[in-house]
C-alpha positions as a Markdown table, in Angstrom:
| # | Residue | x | y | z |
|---|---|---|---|---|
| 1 | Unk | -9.5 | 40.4 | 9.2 |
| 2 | Unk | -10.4 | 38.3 | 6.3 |
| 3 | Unk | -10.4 | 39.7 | 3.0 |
| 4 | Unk | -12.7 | 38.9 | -0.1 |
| 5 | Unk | -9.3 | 37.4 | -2.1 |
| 6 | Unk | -8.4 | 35.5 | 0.7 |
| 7 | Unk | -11.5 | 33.6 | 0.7 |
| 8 | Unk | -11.4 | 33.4 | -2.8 |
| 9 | Unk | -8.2 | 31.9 | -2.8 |
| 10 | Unk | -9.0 | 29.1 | -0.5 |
| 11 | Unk | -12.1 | 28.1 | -1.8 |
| 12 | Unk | -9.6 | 27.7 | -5.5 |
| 13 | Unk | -6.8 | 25.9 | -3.5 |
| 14 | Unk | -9.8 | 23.5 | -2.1 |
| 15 | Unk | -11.2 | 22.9 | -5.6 |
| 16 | Unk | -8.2 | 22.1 | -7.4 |
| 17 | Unk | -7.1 | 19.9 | -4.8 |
| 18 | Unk | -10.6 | 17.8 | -4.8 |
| 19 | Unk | -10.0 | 17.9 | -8.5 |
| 20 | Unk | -6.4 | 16.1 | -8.5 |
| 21 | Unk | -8.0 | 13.9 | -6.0 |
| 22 | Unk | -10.1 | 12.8 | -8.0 |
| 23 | Unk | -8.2 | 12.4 | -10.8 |
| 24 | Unk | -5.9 | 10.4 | -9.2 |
| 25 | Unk | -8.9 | 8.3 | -7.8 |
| 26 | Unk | -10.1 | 7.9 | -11.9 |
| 27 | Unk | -6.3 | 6.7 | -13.1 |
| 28 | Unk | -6.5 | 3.3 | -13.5 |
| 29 | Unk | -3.3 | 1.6 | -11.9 |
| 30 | Unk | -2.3 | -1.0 | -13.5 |
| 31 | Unk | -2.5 | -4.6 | -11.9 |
| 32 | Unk | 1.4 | -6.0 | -10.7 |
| 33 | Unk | 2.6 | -9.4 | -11.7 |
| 34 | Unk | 5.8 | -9.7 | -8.9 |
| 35 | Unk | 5.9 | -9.3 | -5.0 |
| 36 | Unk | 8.9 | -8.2 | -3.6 |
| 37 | Unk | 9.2 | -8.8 | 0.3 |
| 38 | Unk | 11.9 | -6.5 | 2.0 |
| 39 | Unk | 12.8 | -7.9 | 5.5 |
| 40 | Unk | 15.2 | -5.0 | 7.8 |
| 41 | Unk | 16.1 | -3.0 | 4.4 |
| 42 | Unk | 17.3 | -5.8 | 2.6 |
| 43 | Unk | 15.6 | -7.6 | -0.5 |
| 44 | Unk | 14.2 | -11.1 | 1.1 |
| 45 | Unk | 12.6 | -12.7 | -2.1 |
| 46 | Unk | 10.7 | -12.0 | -5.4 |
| 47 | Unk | 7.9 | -13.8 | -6.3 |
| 48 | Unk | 5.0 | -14.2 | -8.9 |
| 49 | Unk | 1.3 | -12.8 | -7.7 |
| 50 | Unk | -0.1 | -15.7 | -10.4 |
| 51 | Unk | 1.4 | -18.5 | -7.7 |
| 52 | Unk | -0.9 | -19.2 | -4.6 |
| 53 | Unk | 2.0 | -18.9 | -1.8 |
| 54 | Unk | 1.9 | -18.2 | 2.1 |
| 55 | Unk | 5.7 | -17.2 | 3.9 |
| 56 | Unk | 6.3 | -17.3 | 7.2 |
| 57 | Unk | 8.5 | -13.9 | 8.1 |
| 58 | Unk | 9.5 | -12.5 | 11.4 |
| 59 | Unk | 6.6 | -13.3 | 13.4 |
| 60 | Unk | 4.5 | -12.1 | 10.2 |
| 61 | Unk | 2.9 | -14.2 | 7.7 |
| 62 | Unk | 2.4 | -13.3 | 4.1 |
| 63 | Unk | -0.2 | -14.6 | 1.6 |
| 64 | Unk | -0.5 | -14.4 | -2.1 |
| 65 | Unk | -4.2 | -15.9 | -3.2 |
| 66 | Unk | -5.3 | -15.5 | -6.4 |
| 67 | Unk | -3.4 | -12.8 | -7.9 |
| 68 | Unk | -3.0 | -11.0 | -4.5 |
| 69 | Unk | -0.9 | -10.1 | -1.3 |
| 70 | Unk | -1.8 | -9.2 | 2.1 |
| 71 | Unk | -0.2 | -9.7 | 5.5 |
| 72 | Unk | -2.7 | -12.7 | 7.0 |
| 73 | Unk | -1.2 | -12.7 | 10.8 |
| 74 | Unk | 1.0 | -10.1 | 12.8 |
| 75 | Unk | 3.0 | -10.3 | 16.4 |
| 76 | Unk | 2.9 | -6.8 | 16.5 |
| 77 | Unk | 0.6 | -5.0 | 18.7 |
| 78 | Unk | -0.9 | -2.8 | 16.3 |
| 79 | Unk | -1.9 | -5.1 | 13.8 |
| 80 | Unk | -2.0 | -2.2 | 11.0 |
| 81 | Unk | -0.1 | -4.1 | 8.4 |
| 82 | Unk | -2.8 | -6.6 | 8.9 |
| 83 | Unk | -5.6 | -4.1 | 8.6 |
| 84 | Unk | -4.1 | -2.6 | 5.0 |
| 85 | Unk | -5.5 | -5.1 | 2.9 |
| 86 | Unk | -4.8 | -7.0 | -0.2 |
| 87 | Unk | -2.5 | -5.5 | -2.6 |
| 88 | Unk | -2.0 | -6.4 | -6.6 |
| 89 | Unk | -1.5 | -2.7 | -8.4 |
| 90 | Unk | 1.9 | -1.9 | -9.3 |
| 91 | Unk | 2.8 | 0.5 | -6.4 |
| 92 | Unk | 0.8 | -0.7 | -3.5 |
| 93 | Unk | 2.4 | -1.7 | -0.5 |
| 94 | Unk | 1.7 | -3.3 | 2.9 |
| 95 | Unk | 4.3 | -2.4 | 5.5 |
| 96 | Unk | 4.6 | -3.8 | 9.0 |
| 97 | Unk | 7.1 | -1.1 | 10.9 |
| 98 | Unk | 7.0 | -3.1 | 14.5 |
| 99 | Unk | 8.8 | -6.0 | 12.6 |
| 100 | Unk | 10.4 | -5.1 | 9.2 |
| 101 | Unk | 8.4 | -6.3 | 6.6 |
| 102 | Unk | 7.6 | -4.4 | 3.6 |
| 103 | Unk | 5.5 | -5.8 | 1.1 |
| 104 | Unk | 6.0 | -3.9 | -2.7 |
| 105 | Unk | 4.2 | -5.2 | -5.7 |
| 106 | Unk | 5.9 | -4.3 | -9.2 |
C-alpha cells in the first residue's frame, strides 16, 4: 500500500534531481586546448585542438578541425564512437571500446 509520505517523497527525490540536472545542463564547461589519444591503456600522443590534424589509429581515424575532435571513420561494427560527436570542453571524451581508443580533451 502506498502511503501519502511515500508519494511525497518521490515526487521531492524527482524534483531535486531535475533540478541538479539542470544545473549541470546551465554550468558552462569550459572549452579544452589539448587532445590526449589513449590507444590499449597507454598515453599515444598529445596534441593542440588549435592545429587542424587527422591520425590514423587502429583501424580508427581521428580528426581535429577547427578547434575540435571527433572519431571520422570506425572498423568496429557499432560505429558508436563515431556517432558521439565532436568534442572541445575540458572533460568530454569519445571512446571506441571495440578497438581501444579513447579520445580526452584537457
Amino acid at each position: 500500500m502506498v502511503k501519502k509520505a511515500d508519494v511525497i517523497m518521490l515526487i521531492c527525490l524527482v524534483f531535486v534531481s531535475l533540478l541538479l540536472f539542470a544545473v549541470m545542463l546551465l554550468i558552462p564547461k569550459n572549452s579544452g586546448d589539448t587532445l590526449v589519444v589513449t590507444v590499449d591503456g597507454k598515453e599515444y600522443c598529445r596534441l593542440p585542438l588549435s592545429v587542424d590534424t587527422e591520425i590514423p589509429l587502429n583501424g580508427n581515424t581521428v580528426i581535429i578541425e577547427n578547434g575540435y575532435a571527433y572519431m571520422k571513420n570506425a572498423n568496429c561494427p557499432d560505429k558508436i564512437c563515431i556517432n558521439q560527436g565532436k568534442i572541445n570542453k575540458i572533460g568530454q571524451t569519445v571512446v571506441c571500446l571495440p578497438n581501444s581508443v579513447i579520445l580526452e580533451v584537457e
